[in-house]
VEXVEXMI-225465 format. One line per 3 residues: for each residue x, y, z of C-alpha. Coordinates in Angstrom, 2 decimals. Example, Ala and Ser with C-alpha at 12.3 -4.5 7.8 and 13.67 -1.06 7.14 Angstrom:
BEGIN
12.30/-4.50/7.80; 13.67/-1.06/7.14
***
This chain:
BEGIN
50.25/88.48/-42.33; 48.29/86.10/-39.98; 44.84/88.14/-41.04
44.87/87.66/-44.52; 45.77/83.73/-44.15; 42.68/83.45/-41.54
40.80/85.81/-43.58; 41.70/83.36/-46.68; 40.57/80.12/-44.86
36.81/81.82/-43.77; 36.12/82.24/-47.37; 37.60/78.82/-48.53
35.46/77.67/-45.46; 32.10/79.65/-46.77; 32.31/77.92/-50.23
32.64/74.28/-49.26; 29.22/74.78/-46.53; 27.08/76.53/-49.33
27.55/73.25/-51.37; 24.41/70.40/-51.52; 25.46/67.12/-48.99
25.88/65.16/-52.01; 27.83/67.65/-53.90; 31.61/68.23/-54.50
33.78/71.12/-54.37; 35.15/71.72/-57.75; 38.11/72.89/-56.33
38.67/69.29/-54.77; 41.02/67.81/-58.24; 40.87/64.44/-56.57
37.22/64.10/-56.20; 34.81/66.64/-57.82; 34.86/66.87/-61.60
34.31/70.26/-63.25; 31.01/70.30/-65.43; 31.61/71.11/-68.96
29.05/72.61/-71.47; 28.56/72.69/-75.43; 27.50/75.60/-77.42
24.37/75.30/-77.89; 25.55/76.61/-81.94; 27.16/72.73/-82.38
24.08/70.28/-80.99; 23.71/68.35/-83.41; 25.19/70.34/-86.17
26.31/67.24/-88.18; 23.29/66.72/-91.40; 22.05/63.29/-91.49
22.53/62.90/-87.04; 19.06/63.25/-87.33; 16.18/61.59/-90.05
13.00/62.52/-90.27; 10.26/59.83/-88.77; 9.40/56.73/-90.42
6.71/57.78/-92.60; 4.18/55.10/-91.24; 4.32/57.28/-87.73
1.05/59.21/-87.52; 1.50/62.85/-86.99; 1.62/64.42/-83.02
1.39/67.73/-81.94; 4.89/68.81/-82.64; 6.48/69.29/-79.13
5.30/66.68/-76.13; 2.31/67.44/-73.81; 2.96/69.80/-70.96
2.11/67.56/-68.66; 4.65/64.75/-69.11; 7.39/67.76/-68.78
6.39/68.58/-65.22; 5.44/64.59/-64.44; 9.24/63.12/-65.09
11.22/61.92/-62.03; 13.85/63.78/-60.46; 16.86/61.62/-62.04
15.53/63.42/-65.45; 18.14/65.68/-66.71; 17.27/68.59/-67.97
17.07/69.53/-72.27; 19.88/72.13/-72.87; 18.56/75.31/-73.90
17.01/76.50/-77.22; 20.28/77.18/-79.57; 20.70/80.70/-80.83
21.89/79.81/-84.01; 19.57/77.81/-86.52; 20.93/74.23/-86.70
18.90/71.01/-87.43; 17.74/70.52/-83.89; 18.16/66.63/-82.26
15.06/64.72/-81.32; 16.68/65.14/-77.64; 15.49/68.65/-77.70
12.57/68.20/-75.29; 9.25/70.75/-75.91; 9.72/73.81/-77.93
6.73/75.14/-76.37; 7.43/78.46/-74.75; 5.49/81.47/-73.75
7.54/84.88/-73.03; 6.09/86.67/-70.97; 7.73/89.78/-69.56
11.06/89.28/-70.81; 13.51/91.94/-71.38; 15.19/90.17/-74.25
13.94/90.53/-77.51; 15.90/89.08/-80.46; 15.55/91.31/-83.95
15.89/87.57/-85.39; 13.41/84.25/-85.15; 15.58/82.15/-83.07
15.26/80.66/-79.28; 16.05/82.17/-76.11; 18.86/80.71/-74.45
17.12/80.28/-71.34; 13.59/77.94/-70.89; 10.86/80.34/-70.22
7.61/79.15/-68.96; 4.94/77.21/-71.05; 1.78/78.64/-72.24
-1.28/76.72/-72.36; -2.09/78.73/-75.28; 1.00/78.14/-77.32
0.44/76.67/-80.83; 0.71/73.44/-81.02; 1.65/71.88/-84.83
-0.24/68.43/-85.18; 0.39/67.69/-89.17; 4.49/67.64/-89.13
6.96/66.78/-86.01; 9.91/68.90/-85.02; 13.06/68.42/-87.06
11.24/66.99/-89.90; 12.54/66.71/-93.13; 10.59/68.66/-96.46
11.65/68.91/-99.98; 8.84/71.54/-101.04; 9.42/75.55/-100.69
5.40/76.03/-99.05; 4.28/74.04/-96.56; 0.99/73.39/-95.74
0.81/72.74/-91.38; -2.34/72.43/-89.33; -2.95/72.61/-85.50
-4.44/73.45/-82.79; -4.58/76.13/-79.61; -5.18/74.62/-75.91
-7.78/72.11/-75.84; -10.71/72.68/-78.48; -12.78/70.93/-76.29
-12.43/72.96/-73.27; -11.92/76.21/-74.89; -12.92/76.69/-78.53
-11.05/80.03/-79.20; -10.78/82.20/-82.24; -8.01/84.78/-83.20
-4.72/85.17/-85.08; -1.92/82.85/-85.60; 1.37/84.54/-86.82
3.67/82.67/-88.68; 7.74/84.38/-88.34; 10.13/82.47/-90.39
13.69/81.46/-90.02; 15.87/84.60/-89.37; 13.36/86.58/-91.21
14.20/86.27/-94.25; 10.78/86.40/-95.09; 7.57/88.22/-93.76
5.40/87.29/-91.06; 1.58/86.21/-92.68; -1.05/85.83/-90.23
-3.76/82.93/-90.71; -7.50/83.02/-88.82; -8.03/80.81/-85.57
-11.47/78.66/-85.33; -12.41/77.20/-82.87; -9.16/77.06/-81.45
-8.01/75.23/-85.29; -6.00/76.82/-87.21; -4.09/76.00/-91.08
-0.95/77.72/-92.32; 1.34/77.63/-95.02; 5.03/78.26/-94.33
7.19/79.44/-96.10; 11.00/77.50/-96.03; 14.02/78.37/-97.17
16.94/75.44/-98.05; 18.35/74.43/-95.16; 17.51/74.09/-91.21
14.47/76.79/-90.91; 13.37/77.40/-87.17; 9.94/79.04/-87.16
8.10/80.78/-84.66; 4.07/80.60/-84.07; 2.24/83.19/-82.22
-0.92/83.25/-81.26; -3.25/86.25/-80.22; -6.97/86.69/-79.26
-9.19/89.43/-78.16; -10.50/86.81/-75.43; -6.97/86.33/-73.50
-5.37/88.66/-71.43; -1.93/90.25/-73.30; 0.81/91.43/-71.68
2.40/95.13/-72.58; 5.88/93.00/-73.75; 6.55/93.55/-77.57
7.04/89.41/-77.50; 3.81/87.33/-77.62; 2.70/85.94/-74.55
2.07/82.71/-76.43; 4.48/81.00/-78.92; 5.72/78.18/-79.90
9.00/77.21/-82.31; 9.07/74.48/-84.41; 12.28/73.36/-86.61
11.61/72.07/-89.94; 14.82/71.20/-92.63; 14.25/71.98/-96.08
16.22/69.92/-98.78; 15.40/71.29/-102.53; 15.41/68.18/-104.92
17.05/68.38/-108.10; 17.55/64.65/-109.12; 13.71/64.35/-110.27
12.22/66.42/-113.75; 10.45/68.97/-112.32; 6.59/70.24/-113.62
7.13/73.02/-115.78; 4.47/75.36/-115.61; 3.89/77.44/-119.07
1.30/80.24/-120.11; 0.04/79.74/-123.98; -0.89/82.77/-125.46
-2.12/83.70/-128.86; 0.44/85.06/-131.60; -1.60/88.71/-131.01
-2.52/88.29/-127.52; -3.03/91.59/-125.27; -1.65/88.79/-122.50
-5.46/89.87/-120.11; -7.63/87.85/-118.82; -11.06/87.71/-117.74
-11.89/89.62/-114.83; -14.85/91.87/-113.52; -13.89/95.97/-113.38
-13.79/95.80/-109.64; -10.74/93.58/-110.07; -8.78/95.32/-113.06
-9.25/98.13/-111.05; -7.54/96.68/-107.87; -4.80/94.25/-108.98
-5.03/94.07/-112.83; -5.58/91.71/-115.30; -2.39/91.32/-117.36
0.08/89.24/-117.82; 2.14/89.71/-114.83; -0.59/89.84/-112.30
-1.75/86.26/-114.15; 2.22/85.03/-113.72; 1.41/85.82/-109.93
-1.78/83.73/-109.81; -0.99/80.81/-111.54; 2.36/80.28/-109.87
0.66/80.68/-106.53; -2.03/78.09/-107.54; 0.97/76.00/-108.69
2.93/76.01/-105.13; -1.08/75.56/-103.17; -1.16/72.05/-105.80
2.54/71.21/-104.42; 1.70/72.09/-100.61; -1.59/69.80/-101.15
-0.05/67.31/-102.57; 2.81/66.69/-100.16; 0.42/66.89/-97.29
-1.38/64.10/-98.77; 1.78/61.83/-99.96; 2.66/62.32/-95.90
-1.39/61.55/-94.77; -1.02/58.36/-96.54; 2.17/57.03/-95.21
4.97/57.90/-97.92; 6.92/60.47/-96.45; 6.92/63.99/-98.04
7.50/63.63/-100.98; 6.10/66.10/-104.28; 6.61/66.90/-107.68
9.22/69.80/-107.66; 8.88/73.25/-110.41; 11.84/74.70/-112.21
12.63/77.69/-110.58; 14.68/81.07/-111.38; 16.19/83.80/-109.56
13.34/86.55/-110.23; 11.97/89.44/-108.48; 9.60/87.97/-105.37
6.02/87.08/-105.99; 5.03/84.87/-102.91; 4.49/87.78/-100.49
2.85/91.15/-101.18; 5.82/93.25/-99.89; 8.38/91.49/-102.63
6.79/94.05/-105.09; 7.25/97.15/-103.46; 10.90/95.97/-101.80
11.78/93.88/-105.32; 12.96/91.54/-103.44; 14.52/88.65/-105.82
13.71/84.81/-104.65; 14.20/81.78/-106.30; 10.45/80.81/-106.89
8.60/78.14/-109.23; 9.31/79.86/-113.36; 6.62/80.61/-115.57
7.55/79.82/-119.54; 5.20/82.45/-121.84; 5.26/80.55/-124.86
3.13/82.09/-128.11; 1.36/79.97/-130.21; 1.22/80.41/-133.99
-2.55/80.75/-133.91; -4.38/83.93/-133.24; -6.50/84.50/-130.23
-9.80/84.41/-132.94; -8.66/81.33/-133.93; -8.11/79.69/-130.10
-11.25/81.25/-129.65; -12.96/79.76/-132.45; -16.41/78.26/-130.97
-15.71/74.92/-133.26; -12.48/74.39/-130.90; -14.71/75.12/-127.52
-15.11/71.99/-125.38; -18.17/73.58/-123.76; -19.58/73.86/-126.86
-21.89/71.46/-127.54; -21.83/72.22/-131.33; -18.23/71.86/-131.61
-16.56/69.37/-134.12; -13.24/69.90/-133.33; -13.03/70.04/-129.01
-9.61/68.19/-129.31; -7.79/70.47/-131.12; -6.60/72.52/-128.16
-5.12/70.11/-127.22; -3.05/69.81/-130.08; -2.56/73.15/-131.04
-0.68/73.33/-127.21; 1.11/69.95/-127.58; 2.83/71.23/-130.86
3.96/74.67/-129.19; 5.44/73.04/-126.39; 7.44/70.41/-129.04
8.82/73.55/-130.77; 9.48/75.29/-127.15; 11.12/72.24/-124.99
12.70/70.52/-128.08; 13.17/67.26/-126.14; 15.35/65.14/-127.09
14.51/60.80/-127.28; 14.17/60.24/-123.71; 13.71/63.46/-122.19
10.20/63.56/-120.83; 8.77/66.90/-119.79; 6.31/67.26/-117.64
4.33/70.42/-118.17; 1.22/71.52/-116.65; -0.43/74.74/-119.30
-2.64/77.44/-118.52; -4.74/79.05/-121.86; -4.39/82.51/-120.99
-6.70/83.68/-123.99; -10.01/81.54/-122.51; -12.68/83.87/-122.55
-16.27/83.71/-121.65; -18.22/84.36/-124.78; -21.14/85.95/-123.28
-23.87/85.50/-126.71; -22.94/81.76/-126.79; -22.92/81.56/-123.10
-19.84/79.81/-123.66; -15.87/79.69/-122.64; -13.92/79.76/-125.78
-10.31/78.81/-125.88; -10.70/76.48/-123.04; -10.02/72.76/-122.82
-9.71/71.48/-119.67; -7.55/67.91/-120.99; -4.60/65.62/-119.98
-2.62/62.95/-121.78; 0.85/62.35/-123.50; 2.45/62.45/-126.72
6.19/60.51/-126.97; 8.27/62.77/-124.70; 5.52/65.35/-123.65
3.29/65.09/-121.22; 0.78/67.77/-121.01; -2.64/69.41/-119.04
-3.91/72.40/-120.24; -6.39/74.41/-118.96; -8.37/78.01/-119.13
-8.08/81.20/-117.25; -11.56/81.54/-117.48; -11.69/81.16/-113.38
-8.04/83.85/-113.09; -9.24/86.37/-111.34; -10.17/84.36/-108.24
-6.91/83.22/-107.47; -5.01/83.97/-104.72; -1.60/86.15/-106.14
0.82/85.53/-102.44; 0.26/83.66/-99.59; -1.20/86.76/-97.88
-4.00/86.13/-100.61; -5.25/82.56/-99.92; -7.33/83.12/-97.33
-9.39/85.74/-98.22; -10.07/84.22/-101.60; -10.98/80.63/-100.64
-13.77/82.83/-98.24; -14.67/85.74/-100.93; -18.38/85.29/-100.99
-18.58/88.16/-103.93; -21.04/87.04/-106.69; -19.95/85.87/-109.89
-20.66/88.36/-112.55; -21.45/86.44/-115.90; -21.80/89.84/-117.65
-17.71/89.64/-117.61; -16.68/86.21/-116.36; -17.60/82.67/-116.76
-19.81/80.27/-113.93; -18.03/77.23/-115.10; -20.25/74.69/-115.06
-22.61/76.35/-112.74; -20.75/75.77/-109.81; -18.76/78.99/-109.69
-21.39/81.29/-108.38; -19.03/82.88/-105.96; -15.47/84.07/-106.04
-14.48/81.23/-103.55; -16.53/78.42/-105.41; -14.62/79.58/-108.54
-11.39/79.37/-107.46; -12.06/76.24/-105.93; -12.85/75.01/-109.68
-9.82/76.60/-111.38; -7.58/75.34/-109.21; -8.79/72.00/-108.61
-10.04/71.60/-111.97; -6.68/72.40/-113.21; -5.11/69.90/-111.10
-7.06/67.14/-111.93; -5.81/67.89/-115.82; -2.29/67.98/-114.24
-3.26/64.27/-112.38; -3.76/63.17/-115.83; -0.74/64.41/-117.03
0.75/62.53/-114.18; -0.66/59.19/-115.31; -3.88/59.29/-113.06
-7.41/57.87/-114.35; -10.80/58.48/-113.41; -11.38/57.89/-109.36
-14.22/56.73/-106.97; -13.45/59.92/-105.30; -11.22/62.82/-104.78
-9.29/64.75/-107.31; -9.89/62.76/-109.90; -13.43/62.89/-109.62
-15.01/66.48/-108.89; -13.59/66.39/-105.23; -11.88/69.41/-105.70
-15.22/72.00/-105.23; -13.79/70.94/-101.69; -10.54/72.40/-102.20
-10.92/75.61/-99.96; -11.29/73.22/-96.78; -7.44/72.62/-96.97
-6.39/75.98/-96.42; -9.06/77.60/-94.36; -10.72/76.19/-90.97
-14.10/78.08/-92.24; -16.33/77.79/-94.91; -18.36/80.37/-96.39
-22.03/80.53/-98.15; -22.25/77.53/-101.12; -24.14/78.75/-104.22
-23.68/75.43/-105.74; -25.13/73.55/-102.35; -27.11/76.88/-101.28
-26.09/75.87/-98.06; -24.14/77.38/-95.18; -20.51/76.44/-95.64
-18.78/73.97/-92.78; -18.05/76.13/-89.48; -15.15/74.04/-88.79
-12.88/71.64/-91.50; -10.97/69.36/-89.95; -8.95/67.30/-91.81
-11.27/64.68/-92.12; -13.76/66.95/-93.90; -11.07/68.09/-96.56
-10.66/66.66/-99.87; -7.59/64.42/-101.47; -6.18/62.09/-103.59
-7.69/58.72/-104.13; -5.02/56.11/-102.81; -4.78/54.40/-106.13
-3.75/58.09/-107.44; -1.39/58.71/-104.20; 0.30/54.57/-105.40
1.00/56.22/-108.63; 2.51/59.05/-107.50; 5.04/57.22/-104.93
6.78/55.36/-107.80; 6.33/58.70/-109.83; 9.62/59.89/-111.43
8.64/63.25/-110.88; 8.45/62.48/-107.30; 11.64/60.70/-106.53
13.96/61.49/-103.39; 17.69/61.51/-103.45; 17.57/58.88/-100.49
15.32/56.53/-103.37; 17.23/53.49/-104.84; 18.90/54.07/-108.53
15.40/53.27/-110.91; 15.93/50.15/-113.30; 14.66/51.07/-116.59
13.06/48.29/-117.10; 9.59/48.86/-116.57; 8.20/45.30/-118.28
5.53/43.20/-116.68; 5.21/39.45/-117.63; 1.74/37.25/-116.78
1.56/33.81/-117.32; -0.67/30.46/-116.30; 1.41/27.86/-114.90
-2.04/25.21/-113.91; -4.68/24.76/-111.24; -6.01/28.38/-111.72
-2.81/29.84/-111.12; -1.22/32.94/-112.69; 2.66/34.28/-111.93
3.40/38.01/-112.24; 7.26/39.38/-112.35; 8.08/42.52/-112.69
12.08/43.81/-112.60; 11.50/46.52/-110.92; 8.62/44.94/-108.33
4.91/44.91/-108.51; 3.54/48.01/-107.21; 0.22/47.48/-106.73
-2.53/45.52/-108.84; -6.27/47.13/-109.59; -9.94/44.69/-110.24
-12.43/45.72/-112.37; -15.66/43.94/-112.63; -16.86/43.46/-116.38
-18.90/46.57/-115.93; -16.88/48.95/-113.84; -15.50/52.29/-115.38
-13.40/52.92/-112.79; -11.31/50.66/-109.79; -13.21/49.88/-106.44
-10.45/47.01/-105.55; -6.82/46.52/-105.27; -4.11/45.17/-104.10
-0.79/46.94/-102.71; 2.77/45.42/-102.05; 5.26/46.46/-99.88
4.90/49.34/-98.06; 6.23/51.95/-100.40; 9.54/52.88/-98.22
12.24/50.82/-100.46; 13.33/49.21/-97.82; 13.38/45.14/-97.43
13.99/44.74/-100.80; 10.67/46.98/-101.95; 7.69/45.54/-103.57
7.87/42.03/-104.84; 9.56/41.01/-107.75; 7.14/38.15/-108.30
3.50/37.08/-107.11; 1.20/34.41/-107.40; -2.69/35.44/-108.51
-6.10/32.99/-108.31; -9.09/34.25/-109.71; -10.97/32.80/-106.03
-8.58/35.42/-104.19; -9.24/38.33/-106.87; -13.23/37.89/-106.85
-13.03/37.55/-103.05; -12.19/41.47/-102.72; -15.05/42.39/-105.13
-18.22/43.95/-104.31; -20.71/40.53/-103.74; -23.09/41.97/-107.15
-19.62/42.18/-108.84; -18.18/38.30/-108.22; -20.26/36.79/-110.98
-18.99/38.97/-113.57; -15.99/38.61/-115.82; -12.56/40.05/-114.32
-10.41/42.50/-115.76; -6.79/42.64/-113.42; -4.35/45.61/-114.27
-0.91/44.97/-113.33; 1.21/47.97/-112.28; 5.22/47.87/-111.53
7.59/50.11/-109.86; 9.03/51.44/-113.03; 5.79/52.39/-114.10
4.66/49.83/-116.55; 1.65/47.99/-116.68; -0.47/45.07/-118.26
-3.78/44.51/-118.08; -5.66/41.13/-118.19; -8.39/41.78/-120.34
-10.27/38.86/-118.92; -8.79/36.54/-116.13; -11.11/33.41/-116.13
-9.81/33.07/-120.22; -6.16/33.16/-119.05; -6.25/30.24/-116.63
-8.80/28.15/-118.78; -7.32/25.69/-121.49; -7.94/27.62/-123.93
-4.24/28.75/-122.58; -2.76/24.88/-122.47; -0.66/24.32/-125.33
0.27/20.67/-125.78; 3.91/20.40/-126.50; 5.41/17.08/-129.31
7.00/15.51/-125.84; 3.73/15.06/-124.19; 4.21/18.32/-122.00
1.66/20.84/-121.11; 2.57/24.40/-122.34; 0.96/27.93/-121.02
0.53/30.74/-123.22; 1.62/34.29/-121.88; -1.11/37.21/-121.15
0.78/39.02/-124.02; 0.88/36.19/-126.57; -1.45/37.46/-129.53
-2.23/40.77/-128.19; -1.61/42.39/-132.14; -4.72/43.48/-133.70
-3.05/45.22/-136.61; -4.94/44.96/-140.32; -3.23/41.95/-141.99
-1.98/40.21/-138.86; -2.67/36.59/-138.87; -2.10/33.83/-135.49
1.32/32.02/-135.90; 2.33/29.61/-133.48; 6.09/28.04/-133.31
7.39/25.94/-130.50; 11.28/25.81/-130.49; 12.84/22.68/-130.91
15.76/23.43/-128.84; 12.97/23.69/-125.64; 11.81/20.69/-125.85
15.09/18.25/-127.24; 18.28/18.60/-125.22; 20.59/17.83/-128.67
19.53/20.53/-130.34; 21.26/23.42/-129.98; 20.30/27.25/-130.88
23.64/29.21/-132.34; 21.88/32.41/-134.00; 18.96/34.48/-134.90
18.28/36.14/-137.44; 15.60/39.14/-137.90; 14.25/39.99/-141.23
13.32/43.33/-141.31; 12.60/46.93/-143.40; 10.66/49.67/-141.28
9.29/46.86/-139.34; 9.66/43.32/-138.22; 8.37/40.75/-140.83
9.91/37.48/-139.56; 12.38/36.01/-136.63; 14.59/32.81/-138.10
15.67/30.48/-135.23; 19.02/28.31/-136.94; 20.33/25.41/-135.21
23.82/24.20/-134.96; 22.83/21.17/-137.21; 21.82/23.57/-139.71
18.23/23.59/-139.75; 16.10/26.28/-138.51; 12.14/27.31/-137.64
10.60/30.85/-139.49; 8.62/33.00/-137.51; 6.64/35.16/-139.91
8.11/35.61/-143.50; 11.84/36.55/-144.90; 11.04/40.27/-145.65
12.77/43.40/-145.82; 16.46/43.58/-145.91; 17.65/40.73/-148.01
19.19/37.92/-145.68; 18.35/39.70/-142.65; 20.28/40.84/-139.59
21.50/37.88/-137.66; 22.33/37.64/-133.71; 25.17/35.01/-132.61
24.40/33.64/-129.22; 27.24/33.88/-127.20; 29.40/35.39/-129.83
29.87/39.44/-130.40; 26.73/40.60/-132.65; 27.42/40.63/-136.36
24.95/43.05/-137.64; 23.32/45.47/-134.80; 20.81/47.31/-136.67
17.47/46.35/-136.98; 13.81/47.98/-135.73; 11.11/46.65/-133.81
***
């Protein structure tokens, strides 16, 4: 057998020659090492290996610059492959930025190739969120960019394929090589594929895009935070329609479901906004969250012919006892400047939801209502049974606003374009120009849907702004979702041929403060809140005052004498919880305050309002009073004495000043054993009884006879008694 041994030995010799010099054989035990790999199905497969960017990191393009991939050094090991299965990816992964051209493979679901194809200058590049980011909101709102706008301002079509596609692909318009997308998510690790076509680049004949780009984005529903409920009112007798010219009733209808559609599309563009915004401004992602149901598919077009059921954002129809003639009486109209009774919309809604929600003490809704019977009374040239209003009542807090502006709305995601770029007329003969700046379809759903977010910003605790929502920002809204901007009746103007994020508008920072210590927008990863929500101000000398706060002082606003709304403030901490989180104490002087006012403003009497994490705040009706002596109380030992901000704040009928210093503050012998609290419906006195059996009377002895008295440091004798 001498030929097969020899035979044997050439091949063994063949191997060990093709090898590189600094190689090893790997059939060598002693020296080479055998190279091992790793599904690409386990990288990182472990939730919480990976956390989404400090939220004070500005947004990049979402995979690195081409040119650093081909620039590192030769000791650079390579990023494993795409993985095949939908995992949350590793910030290891180097650029997700592929173009397949020519490839034989073709996948029937949106995943990665398992080999790195070449780049595409072309390829979609996401600027507003970073790969393997974290979200807690079903639609989100992206923006980016194709090649270099300044070297090549291209238009065409971006189309967005979502994870495993498990839902449609929606296309969104190019500009000027800019283009803005919402996505849809679904819980979980969602890897999402971007392709981009134009008439002005050559295509290949492949069924796969010759430019795309993945990006992987984790979505985590919340469920520890109360969500927005989103209700339609109706009459008792309601048809459930809405405004809406012929053309429209015609096309897509104007009942009840087709107005279900609409508003719970505006609701999710309000969400998508709004998170954008929270993330703009350095807090992370974070949004208010809707109660959702497992119902047939609204957010894409083809869920109605498919019925494909979704969990999406649910719509309460609630009826009201009234009738539509009497929501639409022109007495109730807010437009109307005749009207006598404008609030009572208002009312009429807040006492439908009480007998819908039935909270109980303590359970705060949140519920943002649309007046499906508003109607554009075309003889009084006015829209009856609208109210476009925020506020509270106990455990409701409630917006409500018309449909007067319906029909404009976008119905599914497909939809948002087109209408935020609908230059159709507005036809008073059948709907409403609110306020005269609804001349075209666009312009009027700009209004609706800004408008009604605004109500809902007031719902959410938001005053009057400088700017943004909370002013009349919102005729601006359309520049969030579209990079073009049509014909502006209300400017008569061409629209803006490219928005940029700089030209869109938002919420005022004071609004966006608000929101971060916002119940409604709480994360899981937030500390436990401290119910405590109290704020104590006090003048301790030499123009001092000393703020605490259990929960930490959030931020504090300056109002000159004569200001209507804030143009100063000042924030603490950064907003991220960690460090210990805003402080639970600060030091104000009035020299500091006036310093960050306007130079007309400094002269004029200061107003401070004082706001804490767990959303309490005090205002300081006038600063220079608090630290003057009219705040020095001189004590019996000689001692100076400050009075708090709150002390004497009751302006009931009948209330009278009362001052009592306790003995047992200012003599070491005397010793406080028990209060006792004299009481009926209401406090009329506080007793303060010493251990040598005297005692000081706050008030009067009132109420229940002998009171309800408090042992200190003993068990409570009587606990009943009402403040």
């Amino acid at each position: 057998m001498p030929f097969f041994k020899e035979l044997r030995r050439r091949k063994t010799s063949s191997k060990s020659d093709n090898l590189p010099p600094n190689a090893s054989s790997a059939s060598n035990d002693s020296n080479g090492t055998v190279p091992t790999t790793k599904s690409s199905s386990t990288l990182s497969s472990l939730y919480g290996s990976n956390s989404t960017p400090a939220s004070s990191i500005q947004p990049y393009q979402s995979t690195p610059n081409l040119t650093n991939a081909t620039s590192k050094s030769a000791n650079t090991i390579s990023p494993p492959p795409p993985p095949q299965r939908p995992v949350a990816i590793g910030p290891s992964m180097a650029s997700n930025r592929n173009s397949i051209a020519g490839m034989s493979m073709v996948q029937s679901v949106n995943g990665g190739p398992a080999s790195k194809p070449p780049t595409s200058a072309c390829a979609p590049r996401v600027l507003s969120i970073t790969d393997n980011s974290w979200v807690n909101q079903k639609i989100l709102l992206v923006y980016g960019q194709i090649a270099d706008p300044a070297q090549h301002a291209l238009d065409g079509s971006l189309t967005v394929c979502h994870h495993q596609d498990n839902f449609p692909p929606t296309m969104w318009p190019v500009s000027d090589s800019h283009f803005k997308a919402l996505v849809h998510l679904s819980p979980g690790p969602n890897r999402i594929r971007f392709d981009f076509t134009s008439p002005k680049l050559v295509t290949n004949n492949s069924s796969i895009p010759a430019h795309s780009s993945w990006i992987n984005i984790n979505y985590l529903p919340v469920t520890t935070s109360p969500p927005v409920q989103l209700v339609i009112l109706l009459g008792r007798d309601s048809p459930g329609t809405f405004d809406a010219v012929p053309e429209r009733v015609h096309r897509e209808g104007n009942d009840l479901d087709t107005a279900i559609r609409k508003f719970r599309m505006a609701a999710y563009l309000w969400q998508a906004f709004t998170g954008e915004q929270m993330y703009r401004n350095g807090f992370g992602r974070r949004c208010f969250r809707f109660e959702e149901e497992w119902q047939s598919g609204t957010l894409t077009f083809r869920d109605r012919d498919s019925r494909q059921m979704r969990s999406e954002a649910k719509i309460h129809v609630v009826r009201s006892e009234k009738t539509v003639k009497e929501l639409r009486d022109l007495d109730l109209a807010q437009q109307y400047d005749r009207a006598t009774r404008k609030g009572d919309l208002f009312n009429i809604a807040m006492e439908a939801m009480k007998g819908y929600f039935k909270p109980t003490h303590g359970q705060k809704q949140y519920i943002s209502l649309l007046l499906l019977d508003a109607h554009w009374d075309t003889k009084a040239k006015t829209i009856t049974g609208h109210a476009a209003l925020g506020g509270s009542s106990n455990e409701i807090k409630l917006a409500i606003f018309g449909s007067q502006a319906l029909q404009s709305y976008p119905s599914c995601l497909e939809d948002v374009v087109p209408a935020f770029t609908d230059c159709t007329r507005t036809d008073t003969n059948f709907v409403a120009n609110d306020c005269n700046e609804s001349g075209s379809n666009w312009e009027a759903a700009n209004i609706g849907i800004g408008a009604h977010l605004h109500e809902t910003g007031h719902m959410l605790g938001c005053p009057h702004q400088e700017s943004g929502i909370m002013l009349r920002d919102y005729v601006r809204l359309n520049r969030t979702f579209s990079c073009r901007e049509p014909y502006s009746t209300r400017t008569k103007s061409p629209g803006m041929r490219l928005c940029l994020p700089k030209d869109e508008c938002g919420w005022h920072r004071l609004d966006i403060l608000r929101f971060r210590y916002h119940p409604c927008f709480r994360l899981p990863t937030d500390l436990p809140a401290n119910g405590d929500e109290s704020v104590r101000v006090w003048p301790v000398g030499n123009g001092k005052v000393v703020v605490t706060a259990p929960t930490g002082i959030a931020f504090v606003e300056l109002f000159a004498s004569d200001d209507s709304t804030c143009h100063a403030w000042i924030e603490y901490g950064n907003g991220d919880g960690l460090a210990g989180g805003p402080p639970r104490q600060i030091v104000l002087t009035e020299n500091d305050l006036k310093s960050r006012l306007a130079d007309d403003k400094k002269s004029k009497r200061l107003k401070v309002s004082i706001h804490s994490v767990g959303q309490g705040n005090h205002n300081v009706e006038d600063f220079g009073q608090l630290i003057s002596k009219s705040s020095v109380v001189k004590l019996p030992n000689g001692q100076s004495g400050f009075k708090g901000s709150q002390l004497g704040t009751s302006q009931q009928a009948g209330s009278r000043p009362e001052q009592v210093i306790l003995e047992s503050a200012i003599k070491q012998t005397k010793l406080l054993t028990s209060i006792k609290v004299y009481h009926g419906f209401a406090v009329d006195g506080i007793e303060f009884c010493y251990e040598d059996s005297t005692s000081q009377l706050f008030g009067k002895r009132g109420g229940q006879a002998g009171g309800s008295e408090f042992l200190l440091g003993r068990q409570i004798v009587t606990a009943f008694f009402l403040s």
